[in-house]
Phi, psi and omega in degrees: 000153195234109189248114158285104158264123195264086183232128165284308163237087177277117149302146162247155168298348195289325213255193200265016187237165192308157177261351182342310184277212319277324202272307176310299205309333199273313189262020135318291196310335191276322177281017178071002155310169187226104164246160182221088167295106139288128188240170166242179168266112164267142178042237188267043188261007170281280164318313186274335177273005161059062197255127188192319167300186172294339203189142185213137158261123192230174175269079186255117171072022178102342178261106178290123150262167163214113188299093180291148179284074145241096194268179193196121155241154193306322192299355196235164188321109162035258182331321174300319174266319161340298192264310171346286211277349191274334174296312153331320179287345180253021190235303175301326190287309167328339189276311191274339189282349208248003173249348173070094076340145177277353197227160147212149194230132176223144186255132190257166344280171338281184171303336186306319186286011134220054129297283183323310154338281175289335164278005163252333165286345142332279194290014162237022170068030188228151191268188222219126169238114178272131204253095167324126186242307164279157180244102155288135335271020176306306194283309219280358184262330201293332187284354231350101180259310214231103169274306180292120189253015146279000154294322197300284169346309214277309178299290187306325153298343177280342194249015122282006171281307193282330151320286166328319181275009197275173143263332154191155176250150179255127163249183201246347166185201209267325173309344202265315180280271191336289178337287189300326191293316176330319196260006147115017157304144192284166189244304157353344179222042188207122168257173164261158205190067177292142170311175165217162201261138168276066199295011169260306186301318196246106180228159178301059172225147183253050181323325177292144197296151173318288162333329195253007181253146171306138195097167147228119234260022146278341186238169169330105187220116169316135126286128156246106187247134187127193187321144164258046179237199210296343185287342178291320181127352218290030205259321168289002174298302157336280196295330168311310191298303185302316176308295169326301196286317180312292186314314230091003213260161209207161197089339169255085178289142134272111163241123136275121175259138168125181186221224188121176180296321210243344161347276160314293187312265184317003171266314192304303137358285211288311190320283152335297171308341220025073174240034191272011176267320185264359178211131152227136214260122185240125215292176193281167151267169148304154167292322179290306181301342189272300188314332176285305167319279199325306196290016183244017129302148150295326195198154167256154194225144145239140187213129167229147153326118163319082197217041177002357163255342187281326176322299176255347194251064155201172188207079215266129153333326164313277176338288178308336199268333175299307190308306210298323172325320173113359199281128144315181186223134154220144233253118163205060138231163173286196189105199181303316183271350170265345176313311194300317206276323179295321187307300217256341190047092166219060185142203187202155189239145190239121156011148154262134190096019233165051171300002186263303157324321181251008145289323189285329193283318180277345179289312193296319185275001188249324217255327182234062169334284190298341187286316173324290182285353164302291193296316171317315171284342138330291173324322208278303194296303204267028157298306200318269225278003192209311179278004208298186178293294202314299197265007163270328164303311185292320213282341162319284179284341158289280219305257240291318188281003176247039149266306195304325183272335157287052166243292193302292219241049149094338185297152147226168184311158163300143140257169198209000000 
């Protein structure tokens, strides 16, 4: 089988965002598949791969890909992504009609990437699987990024268009599958498919030189890694650091790894605050180097804005890559993953919206080193058995080859 695959922002271990498509893609191939990755540039993945044409095909690891010249960084406006993701989206379908594929698979974000999905699997007659990573346009309206409501109109016919056209859909967690089933897609036709921790890249050890870690590794120190922009939250890091210091409490660092829109603000903040000793801000890395990085941390942050779609509708890369590290978590928002995380005891879950709550979590975790790394080793145990890559990847590569085939015997999309 031959899958056009649609990511706007497709990774390599090379670049510095989740690997997931990459990581599907290798084992399609292992699995005697054929993929054709359509991509934009994301951040510098233009530049490295010496992206200068309209367009470049290039081989990464057995996956042809091919880099449409639309670049795109975390850093731009609304509009700038806007006009970004609709040019891409009319750059791609061409890309994909002109590789003929027996599949056509498209990954969100954004939702834009499947349009071209569905009108090139439309005019080749093929099915068309749409993967949710976000529930587009539900979190940007819950955020208001998106106001205007003949926009709101315009998005929400648009992600049920694309829905309708599916042959089947893939979430990204169980709040995700609700979401889609909400707007009268069969759920019957809808997996579930959570990230997963990459338990050969990240593993609970500390190869890194002493002399090489971020920080200063006399004290307790967080990591947070990924996006700086408005959905994370990070002001509360901000308002935490400040708490600590109003106590008096000594011992504790913040490293933020990543970049983003809010980024310059919040260094400015920290700055402002004098907080430049307890919170420090680090340019993004590679997925490889980061792997080497996490396990010389203490504890992992998950932080999200206090957005109530946000509970269920995301499933962040970060979270697997803390575990598979052997690192505890510390989580301050609900939902599926603090569900996991409390369930399972490998961390603690905090309010949202509540420094004074996630000062006490971290004097705790500064204050119980070894009860700290128990929880880690938890995290690590339950990566093994329940999140790994391999077995979200084989499940991965069934869901696409039974689209194909309930295709072959006549099943199609709702029509609408």
């Amino acid at each position: 089988m031959h899958v056009a695959y649609i990511h706007q922002h497709f990774q390599t271990p090379q670049d510095t965002g989740g690997t997931r498509s990459y990581e599907m893609s290798k084992r399609l191939l292992a699995s005697g598949h054929r993929v054709s990755m359509i991509s934009g540039a994301m951040e510098g993945a233009g530049h490295r791969v010496g992206l200068s044409g309209a367009m470049k095909q290039v081989d990464v690891d057995g996956i042809d890909v091919f880099y449409i010249n639309e670049p795109y960084e975390n850093k731009m406006s609304f509009w700038q992504r806007v006009a970004c993701f609709r040019r891409f989206a009319k750059k791609a379908q061409g890309v994909v009609e002109a590789r003929k594929p027996d599949l056509v698979f498209a990954t969100s974000t954004p939702l834009t990437v499947g349009t071209p999905g569905m009108k090139s699997a439309r005019n080749l007659r093929v099915p068309f699987v749409f993967e949710v990573r976000d529930l587009w346009p539900e979190l940007a309206i819950a955020m208001g990024i998106i106001k205007n409501p003949a926009m709101i109109w315009y998005l929400r016919r648009l992600e049920r268009r694309i829905y309708s056209a599916a042959t089947h859909c893939i979430a990204l967690s169980p709040g995700m599958r609700e979401g889609i089933a909400q707007t009268g897609y069969p759920e019957k036709q809808i997996t579930v498919i959570p990230n997963a921790s990459d338990l050969e890249l990240f593993r609970p050890d500390h190869e890194l030189a002493r002399d090489q870690w971020i920080g200063d590794p006399t004290r307790c120190r967080f990591a947070f890694t990924g996006a700086h922009g408005k959905a994370n939250g990070l002001d509360a890091l901000i308002d935490t650091a400040a708490e600590l210091k109003r106590r008096g409490e000594r011992g504790i660092q913040f490293i933020c790894v990543g970049s983003g829109g809010l980024k310059p603000g919040l260094v400015r903040r920290t700055r402002d605050m004098g907080l430049e000793e307890d919170i420090l801000w680090h340019d993004p890395v590679s997925k490889a180097d980061l792997a080497r990085m996490l396990p010389t941390f203490d504890v992992g942050l998950m932080l999200l804005k206090n957005v109530p779609a946000f509970y269920r509708g995301t499933s962040p890369n970060k979270f697997f890559d803390y575990i598979a590290s052997g690192l505890p978590v510390l989580n301050n928002y609900p939902g599926w993953l603090a569900g996991m995380i409390e369930e399972n005891d490998f961390g603690k879950v905090v309010p949202p919206d509540d420094p004074m709550a996630f000062a006490d979590a971290c004097v705790w975790f500064r204050d119980h080193r070894d009860d700290a790394i128990d929880m880690g080793r938890r995290g690590r145990l339950y990566a093994e058995t329940a999140c790994s890559r391999e077995e979200r990847a084989r499940q991965f590569v069934e869901t696409l080859e039974a689209a194909h085939a309930s295709w072959q015997n006549g099943r199609r999309p709702l029509a609408r």
